[in-house]
C-alpha atoms as an extended CHARMM CRD file, in Angstrom:
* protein
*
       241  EXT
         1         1  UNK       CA             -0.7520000000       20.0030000000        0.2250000000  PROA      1               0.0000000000
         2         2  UNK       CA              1.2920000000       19.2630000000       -2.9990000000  PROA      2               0.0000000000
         3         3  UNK       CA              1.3460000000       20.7860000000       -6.4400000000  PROA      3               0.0000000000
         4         4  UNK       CA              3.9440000000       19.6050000000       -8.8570000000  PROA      4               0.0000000000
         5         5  UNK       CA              3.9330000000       22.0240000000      -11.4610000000  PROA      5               0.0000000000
         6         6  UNK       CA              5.3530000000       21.1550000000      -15.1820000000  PROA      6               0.0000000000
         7         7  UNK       CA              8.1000000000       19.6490000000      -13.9040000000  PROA      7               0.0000000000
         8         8  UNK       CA             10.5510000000       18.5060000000      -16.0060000000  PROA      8               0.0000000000
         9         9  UNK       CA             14.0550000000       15.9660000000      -14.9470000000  PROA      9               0.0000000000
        10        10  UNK       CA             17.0030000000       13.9830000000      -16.2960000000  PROA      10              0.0000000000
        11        11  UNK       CA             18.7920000000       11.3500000000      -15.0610000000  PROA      11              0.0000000000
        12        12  UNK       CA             21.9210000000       11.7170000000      -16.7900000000  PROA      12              0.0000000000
        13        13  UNK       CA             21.0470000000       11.8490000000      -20.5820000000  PROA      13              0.0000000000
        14        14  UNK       CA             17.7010000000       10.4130000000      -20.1850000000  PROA      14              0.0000000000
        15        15  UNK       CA             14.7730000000       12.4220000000      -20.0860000000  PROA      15              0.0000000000
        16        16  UNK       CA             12.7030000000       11.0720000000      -17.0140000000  PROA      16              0.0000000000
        17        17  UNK       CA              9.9290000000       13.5370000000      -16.5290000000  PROA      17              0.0000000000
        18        18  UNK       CA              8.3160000000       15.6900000000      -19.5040000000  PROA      18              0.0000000000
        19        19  UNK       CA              6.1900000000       18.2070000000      -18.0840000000  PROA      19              0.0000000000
        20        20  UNK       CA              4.5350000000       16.1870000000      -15.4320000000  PROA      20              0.0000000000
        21        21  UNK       CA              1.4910000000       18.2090000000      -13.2980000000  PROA      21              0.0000000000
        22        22  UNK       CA             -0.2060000000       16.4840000000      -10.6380000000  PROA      22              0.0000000000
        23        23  UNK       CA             -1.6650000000       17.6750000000       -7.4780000000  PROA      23              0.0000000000
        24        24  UNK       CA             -1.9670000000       15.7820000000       -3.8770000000  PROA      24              0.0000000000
        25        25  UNK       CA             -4.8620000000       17.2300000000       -1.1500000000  PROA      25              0.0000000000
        26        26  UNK       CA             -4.5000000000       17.2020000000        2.3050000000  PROA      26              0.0000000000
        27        27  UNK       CA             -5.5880000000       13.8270000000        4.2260000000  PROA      27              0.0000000000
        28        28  UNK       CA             -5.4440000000       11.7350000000        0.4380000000  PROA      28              0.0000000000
        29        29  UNK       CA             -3.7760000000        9.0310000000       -0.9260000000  PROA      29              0.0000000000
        30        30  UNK       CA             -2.5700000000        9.1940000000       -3.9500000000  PROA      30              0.0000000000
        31        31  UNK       CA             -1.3520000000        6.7140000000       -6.4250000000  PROA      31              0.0000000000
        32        32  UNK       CA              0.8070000000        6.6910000000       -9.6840000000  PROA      32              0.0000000000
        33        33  UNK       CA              0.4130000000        3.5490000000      -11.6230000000  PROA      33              0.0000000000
        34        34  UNK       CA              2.3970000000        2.7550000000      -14.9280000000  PROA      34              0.0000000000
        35        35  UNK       CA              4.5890000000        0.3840000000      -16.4100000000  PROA      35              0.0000000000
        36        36  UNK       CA              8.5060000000       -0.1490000000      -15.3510000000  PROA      36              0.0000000000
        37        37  UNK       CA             10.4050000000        2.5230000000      -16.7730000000  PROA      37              0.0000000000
        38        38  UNK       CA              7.2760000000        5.2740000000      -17.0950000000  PROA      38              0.0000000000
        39        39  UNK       CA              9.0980000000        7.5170000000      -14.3750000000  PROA      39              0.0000000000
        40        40  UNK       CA              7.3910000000        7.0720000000      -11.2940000000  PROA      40              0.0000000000
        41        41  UNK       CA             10.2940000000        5.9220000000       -9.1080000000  PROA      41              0.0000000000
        42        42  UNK       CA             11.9990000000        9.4700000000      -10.5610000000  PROA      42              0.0000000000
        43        43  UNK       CA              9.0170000000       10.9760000000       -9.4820000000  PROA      43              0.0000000000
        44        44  UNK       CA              9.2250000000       10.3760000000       -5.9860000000  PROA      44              0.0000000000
        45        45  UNK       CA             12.9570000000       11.2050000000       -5.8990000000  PROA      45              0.0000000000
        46        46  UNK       CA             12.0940000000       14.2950000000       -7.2970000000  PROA      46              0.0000000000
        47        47  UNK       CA              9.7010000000       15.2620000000       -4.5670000000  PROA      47              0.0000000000
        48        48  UNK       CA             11.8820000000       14.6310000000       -1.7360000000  PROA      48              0.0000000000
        49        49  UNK       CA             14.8300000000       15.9120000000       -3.0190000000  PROA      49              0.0000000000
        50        50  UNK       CA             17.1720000000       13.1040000000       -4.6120000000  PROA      50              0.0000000000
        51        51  UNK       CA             16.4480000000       14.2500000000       -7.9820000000  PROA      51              0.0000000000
        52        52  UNK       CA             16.4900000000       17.7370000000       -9.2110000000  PROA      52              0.0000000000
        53        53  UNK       CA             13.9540000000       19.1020000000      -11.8660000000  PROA      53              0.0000000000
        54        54  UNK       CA             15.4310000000       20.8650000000      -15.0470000000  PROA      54              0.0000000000
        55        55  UNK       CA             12.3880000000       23.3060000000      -14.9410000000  PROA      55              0.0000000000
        56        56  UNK       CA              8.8060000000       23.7130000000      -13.3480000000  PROA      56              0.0000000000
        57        57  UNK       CA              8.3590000000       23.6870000000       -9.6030000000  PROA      57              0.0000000000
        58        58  UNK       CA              7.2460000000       21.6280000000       -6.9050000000  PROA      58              0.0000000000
        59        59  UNK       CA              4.8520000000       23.5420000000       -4.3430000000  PROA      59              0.0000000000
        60        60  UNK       CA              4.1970000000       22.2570000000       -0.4560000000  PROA      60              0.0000000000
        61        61  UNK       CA              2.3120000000       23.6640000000        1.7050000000  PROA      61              0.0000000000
        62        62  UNK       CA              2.5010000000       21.2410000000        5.3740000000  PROA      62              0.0000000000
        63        63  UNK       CA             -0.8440000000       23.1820000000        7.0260000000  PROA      63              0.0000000000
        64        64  UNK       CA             -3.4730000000       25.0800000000        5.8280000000  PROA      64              0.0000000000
        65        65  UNK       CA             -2.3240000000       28.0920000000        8.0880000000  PROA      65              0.0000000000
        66        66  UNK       CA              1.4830000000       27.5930000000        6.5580000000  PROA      66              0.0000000000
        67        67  UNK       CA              2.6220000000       29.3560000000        3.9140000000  PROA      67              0.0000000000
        68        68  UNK       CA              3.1570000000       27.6780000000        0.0990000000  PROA      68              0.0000000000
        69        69  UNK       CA              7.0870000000       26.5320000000       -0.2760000000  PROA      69              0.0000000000
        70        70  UNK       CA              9.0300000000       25.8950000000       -3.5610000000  PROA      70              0.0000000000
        71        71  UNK       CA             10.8270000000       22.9640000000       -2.6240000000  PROA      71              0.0000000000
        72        72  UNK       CA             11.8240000000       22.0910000000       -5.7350000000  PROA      72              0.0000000000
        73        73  UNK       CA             15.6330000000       23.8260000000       -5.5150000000  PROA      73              0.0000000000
        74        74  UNK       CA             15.6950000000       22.0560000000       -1.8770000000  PROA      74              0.0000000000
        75        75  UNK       CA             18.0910000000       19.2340000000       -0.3040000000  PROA      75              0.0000000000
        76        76  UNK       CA             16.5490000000       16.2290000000        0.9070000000  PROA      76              0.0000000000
        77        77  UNK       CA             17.4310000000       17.0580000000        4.0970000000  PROA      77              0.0000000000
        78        78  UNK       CA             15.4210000000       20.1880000000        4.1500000000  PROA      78              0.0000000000
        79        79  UNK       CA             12.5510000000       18.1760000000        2.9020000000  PROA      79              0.0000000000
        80        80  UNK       CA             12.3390000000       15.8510000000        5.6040000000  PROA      80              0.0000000000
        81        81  UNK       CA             12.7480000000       18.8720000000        8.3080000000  PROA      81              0.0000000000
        82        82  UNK       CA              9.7100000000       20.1460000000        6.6450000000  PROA      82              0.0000000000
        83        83  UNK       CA              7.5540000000       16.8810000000        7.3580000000  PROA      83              0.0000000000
        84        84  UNK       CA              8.1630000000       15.0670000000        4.1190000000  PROA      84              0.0000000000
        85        85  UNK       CA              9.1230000000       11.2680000000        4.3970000000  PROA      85              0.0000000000
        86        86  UNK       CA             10.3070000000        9.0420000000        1.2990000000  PROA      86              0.0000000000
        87        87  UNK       CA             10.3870000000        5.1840000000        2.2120000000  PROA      87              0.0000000000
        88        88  UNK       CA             12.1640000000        3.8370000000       -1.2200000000  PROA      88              0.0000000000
        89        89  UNK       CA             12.3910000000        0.8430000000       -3.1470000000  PROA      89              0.0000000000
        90        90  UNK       CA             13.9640000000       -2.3670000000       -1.6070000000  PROA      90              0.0000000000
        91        91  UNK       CA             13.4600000000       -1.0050000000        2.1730000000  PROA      91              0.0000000000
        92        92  UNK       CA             17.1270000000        0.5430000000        2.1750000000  PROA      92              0.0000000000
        93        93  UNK       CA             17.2400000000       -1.2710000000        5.8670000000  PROA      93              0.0000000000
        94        94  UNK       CA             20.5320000000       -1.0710000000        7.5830000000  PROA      94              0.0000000000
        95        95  UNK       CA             20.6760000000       -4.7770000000        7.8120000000  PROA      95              0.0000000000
        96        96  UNK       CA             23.8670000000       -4.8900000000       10.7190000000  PROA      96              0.0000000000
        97        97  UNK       CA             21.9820000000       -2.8350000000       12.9800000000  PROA      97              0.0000000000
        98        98  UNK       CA             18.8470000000       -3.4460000000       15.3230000000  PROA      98              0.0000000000
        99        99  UNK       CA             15.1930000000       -2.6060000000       14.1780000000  PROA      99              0.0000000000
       100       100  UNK       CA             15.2660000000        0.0270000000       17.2320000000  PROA      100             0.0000000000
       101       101  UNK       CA             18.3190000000        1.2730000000       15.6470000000  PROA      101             0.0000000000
       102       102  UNK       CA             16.6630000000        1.1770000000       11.9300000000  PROA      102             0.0000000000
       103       103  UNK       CA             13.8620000000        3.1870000000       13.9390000000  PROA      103             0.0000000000
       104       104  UNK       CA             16.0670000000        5.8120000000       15.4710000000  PROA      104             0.0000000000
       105       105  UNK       CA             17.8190000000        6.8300000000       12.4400000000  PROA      105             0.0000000000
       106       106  UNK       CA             14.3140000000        7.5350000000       11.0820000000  PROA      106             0.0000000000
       107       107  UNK       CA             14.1260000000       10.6390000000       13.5120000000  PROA      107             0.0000000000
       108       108  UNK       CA             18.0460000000       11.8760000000       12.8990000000  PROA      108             0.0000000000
       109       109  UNK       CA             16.4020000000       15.2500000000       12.7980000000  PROA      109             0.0000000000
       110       110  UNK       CA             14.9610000000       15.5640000000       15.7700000000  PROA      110             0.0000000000
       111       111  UNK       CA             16.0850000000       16.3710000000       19.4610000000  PROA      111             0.0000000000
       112       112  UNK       CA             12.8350000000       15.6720000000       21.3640000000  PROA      112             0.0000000000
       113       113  UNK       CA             14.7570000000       12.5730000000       23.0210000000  PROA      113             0.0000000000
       114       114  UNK       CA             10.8770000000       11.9110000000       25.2050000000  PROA      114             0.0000000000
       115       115  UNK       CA              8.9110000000       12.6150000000       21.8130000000  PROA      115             0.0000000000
       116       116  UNK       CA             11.3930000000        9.7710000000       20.1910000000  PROA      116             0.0000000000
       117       117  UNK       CA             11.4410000000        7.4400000000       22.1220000000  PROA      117             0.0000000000
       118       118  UNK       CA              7.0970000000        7.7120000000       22.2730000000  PROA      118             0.0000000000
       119       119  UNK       CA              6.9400000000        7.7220000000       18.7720000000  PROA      119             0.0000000000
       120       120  UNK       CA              9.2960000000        4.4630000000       18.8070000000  PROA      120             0.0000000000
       121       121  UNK       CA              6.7800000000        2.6570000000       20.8060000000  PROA      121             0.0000000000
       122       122  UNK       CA              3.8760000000        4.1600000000       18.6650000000  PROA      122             0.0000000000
       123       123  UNK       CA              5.6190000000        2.8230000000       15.4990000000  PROA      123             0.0000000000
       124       124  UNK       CA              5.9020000000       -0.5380000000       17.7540000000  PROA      124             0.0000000000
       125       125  UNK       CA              2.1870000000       -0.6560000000       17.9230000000  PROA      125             0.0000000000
       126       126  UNK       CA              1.5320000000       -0.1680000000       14.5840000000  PROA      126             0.0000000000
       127       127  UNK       CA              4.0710000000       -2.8390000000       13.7580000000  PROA      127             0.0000000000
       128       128  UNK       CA              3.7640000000       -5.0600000000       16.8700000000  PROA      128             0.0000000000
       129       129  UNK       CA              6.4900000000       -7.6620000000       15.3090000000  PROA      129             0.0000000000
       130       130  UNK       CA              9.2330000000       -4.7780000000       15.5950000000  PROA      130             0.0000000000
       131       131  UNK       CA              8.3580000000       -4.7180000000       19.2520000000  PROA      131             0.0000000000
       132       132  UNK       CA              9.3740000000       -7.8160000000       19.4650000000  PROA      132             0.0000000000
       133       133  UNK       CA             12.2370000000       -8.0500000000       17.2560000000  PROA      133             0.0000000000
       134       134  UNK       CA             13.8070000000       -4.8330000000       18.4220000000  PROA      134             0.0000000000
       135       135  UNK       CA             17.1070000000       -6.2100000000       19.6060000000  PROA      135             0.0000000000
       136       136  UNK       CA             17.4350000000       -8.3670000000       16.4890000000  PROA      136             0.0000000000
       137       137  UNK       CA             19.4060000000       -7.3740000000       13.4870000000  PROA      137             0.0000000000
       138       138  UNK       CA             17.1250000000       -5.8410000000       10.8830000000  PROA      138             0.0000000000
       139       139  UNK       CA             18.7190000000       -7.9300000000        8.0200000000  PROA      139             0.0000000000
       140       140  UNK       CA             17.6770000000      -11.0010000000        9.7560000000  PROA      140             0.0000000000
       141       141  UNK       CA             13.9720000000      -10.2240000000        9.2200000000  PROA      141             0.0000000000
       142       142  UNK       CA             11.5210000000      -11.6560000000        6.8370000000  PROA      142             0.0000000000
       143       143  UNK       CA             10.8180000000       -9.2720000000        3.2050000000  PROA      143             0.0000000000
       144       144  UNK       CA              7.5790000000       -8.6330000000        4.8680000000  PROA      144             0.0000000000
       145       145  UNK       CA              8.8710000000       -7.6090000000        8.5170000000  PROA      145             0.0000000000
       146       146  UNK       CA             11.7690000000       -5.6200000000        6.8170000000  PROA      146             0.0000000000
       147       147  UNK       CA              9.1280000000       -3.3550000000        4.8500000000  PROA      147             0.0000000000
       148       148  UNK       CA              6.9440000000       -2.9100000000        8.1040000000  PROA      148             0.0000000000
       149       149  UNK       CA             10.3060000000       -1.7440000000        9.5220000000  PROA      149             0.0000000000
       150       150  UNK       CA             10.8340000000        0.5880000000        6.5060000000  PROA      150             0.0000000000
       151       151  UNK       CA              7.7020000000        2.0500000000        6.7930000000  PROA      151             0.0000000000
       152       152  UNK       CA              8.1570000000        2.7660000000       10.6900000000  PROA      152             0.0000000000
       153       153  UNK       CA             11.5920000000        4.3090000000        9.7170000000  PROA      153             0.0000000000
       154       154  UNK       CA              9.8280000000        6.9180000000        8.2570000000  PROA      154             0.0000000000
       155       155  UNK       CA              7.0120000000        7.0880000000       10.6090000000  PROA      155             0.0000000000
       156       156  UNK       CA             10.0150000000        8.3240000000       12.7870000000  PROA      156             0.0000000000
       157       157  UNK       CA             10.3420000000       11.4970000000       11.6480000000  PROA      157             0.0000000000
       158       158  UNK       CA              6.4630000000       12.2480000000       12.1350000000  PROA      158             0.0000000000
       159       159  UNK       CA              5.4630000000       13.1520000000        8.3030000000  PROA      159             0.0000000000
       160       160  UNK       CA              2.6370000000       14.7990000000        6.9840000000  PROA      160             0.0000000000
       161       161  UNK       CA              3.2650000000       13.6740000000        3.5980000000  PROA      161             0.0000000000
       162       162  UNK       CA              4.2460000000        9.5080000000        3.2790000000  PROA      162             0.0000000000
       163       163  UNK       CA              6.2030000000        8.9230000000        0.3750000000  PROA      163             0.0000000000
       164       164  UNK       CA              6.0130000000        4.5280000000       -0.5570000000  PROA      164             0.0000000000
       165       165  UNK       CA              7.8400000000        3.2490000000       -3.7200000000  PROA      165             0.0000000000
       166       166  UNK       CA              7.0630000000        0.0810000000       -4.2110000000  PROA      166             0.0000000000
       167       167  UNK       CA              5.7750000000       -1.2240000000       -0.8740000000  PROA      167             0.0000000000
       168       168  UNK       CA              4.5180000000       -4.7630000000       -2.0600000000  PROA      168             0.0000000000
       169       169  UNK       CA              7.1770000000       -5.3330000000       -3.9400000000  PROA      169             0.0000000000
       170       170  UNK       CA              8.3490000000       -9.4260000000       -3.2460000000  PROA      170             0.0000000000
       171       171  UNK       CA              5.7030000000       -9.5880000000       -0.6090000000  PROA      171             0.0000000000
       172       172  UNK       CA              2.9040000000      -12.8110000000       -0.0890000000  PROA      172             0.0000000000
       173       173  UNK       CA             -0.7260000000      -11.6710000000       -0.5730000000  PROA      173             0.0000000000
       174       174  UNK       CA             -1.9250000000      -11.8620000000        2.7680000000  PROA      174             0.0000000000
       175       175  UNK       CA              1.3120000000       -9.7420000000        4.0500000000  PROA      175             0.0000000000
       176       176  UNK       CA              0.1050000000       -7.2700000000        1.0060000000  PROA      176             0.0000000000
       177       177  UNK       CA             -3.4550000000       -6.9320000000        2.3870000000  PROA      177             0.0000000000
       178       178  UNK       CA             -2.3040000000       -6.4430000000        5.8790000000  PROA      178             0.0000000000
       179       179  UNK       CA              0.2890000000       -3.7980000000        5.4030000000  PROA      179             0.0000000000
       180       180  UNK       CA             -2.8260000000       -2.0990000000        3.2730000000  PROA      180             0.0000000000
       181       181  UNK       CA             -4.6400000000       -2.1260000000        5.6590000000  PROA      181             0.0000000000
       182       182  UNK       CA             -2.0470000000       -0.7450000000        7.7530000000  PROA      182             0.0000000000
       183       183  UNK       CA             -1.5300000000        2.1550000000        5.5040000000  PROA      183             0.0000000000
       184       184  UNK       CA             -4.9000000000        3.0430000000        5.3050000000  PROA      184             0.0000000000
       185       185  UNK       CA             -5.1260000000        3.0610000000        9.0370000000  PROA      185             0.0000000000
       186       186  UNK       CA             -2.2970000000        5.7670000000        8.8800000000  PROA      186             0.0000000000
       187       187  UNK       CA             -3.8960000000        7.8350000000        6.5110000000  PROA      187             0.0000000000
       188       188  UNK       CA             -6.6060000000        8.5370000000        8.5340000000  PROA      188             0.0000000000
       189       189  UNK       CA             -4.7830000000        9.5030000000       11.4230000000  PROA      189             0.0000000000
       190       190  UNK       CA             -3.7660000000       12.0690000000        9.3240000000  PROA      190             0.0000000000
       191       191  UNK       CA             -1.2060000000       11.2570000000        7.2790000000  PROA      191             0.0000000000
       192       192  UNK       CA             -1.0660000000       12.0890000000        3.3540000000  PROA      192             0.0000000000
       193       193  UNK       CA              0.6100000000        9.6910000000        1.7100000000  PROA      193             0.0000000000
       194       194  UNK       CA              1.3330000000        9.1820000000       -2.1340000000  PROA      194             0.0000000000
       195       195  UNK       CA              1.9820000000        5.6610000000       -3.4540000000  PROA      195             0.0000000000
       196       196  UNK       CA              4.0590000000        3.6740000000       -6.5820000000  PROA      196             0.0000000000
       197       197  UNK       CA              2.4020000000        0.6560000000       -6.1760000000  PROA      197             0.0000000000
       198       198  UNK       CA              3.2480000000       -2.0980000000       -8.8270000000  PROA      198             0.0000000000
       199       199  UNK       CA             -0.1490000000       -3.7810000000       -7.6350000000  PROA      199             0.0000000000
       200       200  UNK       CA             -2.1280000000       -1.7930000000       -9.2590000000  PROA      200             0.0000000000
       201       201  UNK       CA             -5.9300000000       -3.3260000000       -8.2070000000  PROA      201             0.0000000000
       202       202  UNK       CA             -4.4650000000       -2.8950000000       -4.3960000000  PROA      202             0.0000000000
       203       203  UNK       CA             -3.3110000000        0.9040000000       -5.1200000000  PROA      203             0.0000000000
       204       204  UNK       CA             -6.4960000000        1.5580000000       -6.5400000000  PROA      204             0.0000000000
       205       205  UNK       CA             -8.7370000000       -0.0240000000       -3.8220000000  PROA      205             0.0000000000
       206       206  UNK       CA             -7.1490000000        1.8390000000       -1.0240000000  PROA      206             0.0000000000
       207       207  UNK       CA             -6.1440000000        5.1770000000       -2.6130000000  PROA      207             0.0000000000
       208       208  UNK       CA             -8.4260000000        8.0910000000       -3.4730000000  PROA      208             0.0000000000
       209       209  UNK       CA             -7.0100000000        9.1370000000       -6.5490000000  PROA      209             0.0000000000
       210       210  UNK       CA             -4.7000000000        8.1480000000       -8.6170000000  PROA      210             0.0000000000
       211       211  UNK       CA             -2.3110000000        9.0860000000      -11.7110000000  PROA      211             0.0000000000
       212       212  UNK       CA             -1.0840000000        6.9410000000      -14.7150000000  PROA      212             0.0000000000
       213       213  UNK       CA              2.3520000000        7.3430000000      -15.8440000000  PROA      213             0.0000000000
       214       214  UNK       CA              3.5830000000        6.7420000000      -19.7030000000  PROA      214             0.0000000000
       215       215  UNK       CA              6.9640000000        7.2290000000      -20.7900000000  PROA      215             0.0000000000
       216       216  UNK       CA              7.5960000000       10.5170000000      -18.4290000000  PROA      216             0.0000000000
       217       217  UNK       CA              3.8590000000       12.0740000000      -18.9610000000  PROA      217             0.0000000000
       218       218  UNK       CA              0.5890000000       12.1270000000      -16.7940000000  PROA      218             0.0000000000
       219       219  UNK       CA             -1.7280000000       10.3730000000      -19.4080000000  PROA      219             0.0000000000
       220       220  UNK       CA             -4.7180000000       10.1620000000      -17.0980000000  PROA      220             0.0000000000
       221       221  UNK       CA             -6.0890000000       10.9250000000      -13.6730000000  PROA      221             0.0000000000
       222       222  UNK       CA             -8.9670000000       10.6180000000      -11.7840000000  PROA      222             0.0000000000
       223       223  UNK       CA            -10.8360000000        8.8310000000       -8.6840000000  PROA      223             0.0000000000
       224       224  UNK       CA             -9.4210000000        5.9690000000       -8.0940000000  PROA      224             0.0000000000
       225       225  UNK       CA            -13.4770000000        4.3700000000       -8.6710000000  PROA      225             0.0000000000
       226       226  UNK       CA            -12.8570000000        5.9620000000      -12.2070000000  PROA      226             0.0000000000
       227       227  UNK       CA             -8.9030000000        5.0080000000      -12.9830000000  PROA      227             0.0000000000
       228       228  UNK       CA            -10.4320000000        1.4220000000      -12.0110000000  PROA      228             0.0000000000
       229       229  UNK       CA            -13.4200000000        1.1780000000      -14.9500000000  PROA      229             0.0000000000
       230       230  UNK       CA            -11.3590000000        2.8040000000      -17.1060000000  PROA      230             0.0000000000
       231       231  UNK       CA            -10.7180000000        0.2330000000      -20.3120000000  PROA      231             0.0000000000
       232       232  UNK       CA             -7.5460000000        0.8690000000      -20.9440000000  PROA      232             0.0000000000
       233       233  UNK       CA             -6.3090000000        0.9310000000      -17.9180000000  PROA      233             0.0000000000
       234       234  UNK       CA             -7.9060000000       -2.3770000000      -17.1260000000  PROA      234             0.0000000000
       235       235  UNK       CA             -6.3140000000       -3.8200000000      -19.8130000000  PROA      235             0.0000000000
       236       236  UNK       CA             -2.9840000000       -2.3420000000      -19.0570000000  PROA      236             0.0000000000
       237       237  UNK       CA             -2.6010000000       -2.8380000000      -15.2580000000  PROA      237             0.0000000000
       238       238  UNK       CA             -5.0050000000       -4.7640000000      -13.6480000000  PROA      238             0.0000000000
       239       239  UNK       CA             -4.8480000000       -8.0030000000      -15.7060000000  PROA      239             0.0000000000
       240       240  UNK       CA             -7.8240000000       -7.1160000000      -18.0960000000  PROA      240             0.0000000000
       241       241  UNK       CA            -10.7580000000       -7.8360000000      -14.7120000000  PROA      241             0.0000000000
């Protein structure tokens, strides 16, 4: 589905991305794992858009029948139209409006008013607390609630490929395994999804494969089975178990 080819990208002066290669199939999850700073926040922003790459080239394909795409030179908005959905770091909620209105800005794209407004009661079922809560301001929801309302947000505009940054980031361990669970559960509706997950032993149970990130450069890959008995990575990222 993906294929980020030697990609290479700056934030201002600082070299973010050297040459990163990594490749995503259809129906997988994907994780990048690495310490703060290693790039993979930049990575994501590079896929869908927010972040431009000095050279190489990022390749999409949405279905086997469509044709390959460059997106690389693309506006975000163009990536989204084309069924690729980035749910970012701290939520990004709009915390003075209602979760239904947090959920309809997710599908700003689309005109199907009847599709919408299904999909908004799909998301609901996933999520059955935003049901409830949909008249309620989304800043007065819990950390937890507000990244279940996040990840609904982008449900909205129907992806193919789920991009999470940091999902479990300031969440309880119980909300953690739940919203797992939950994202798995996606997945195999068919929904790709690639993952920065600072809980690395979580990332690695759920996704298939995974990537580590050092300092702006792939420095392994594999199963996420593999990635997981891997000594150094042990030692690195999953607390030496």
């Amino acid at each position: 589905m993906l294929e980020i080819i030697d990609i290479h990208v700056y934030r201002g002066q600082t070299y973010v991305l050297q040459g990163v290669s990594l490749t995503i199939n259809r129906g997988e999850i994907v994780a990048l794992i690495g310490a703060n700073g290693a790039g993979k926040t930049s990575m994501l922003r590079t896929v869908s858009g927010l972040l431009k790459t000095k050279r190489g080239r990022i390749i999409y394909q949405p279905r086997e029948d469509d044709e390959k795409i460059d997106i690389s030179r693309m506006s975000a908005e163009q990536i989204v139209n084309l069924g690729v959905s980035h749910c970012p770091e701290g939520r990004g909620i709009f915390a003075q409006l209602s979760v239904r209105e947090n959920l309809l800005i997710g599908a700003y794209l689309r005109n199907d008013k009847q599709a919408v407004t299904e999909d908004c009661k799909r998301v609901c079922e996933i999520f059955p607390i935003l049901g409830e809560r949909a008249g309620q301001d989304g800043g007065s929801l819990s950390g937890g609630e507000q990244e279940m309302l996040a990840v609904g947000r982008a449900l909205m505009s129907r992806p193919r490929l789920l991009i999470l940054d940091e999902p479990s980031l300031g969440l309880g361990p119980l909300i953690v395994e739940n919203l797992f669970k939950v994202l798995h559960e996606i997945n195999t509706q068919g929904v790709t999804i690639l993952l920065v997950e600072q809980n690395a032993v979580m990332a690695l149970e759920y996704a298939h494969r995974a990537y580590v990130l050092e300092n702006g450069r792939v420095t392994l890959s594999g199963s996420s089975r593999e990635l997981a008995d891997n000594e150094q990575v042990r030692r690195a990222y999953l607390g030496g178990v």
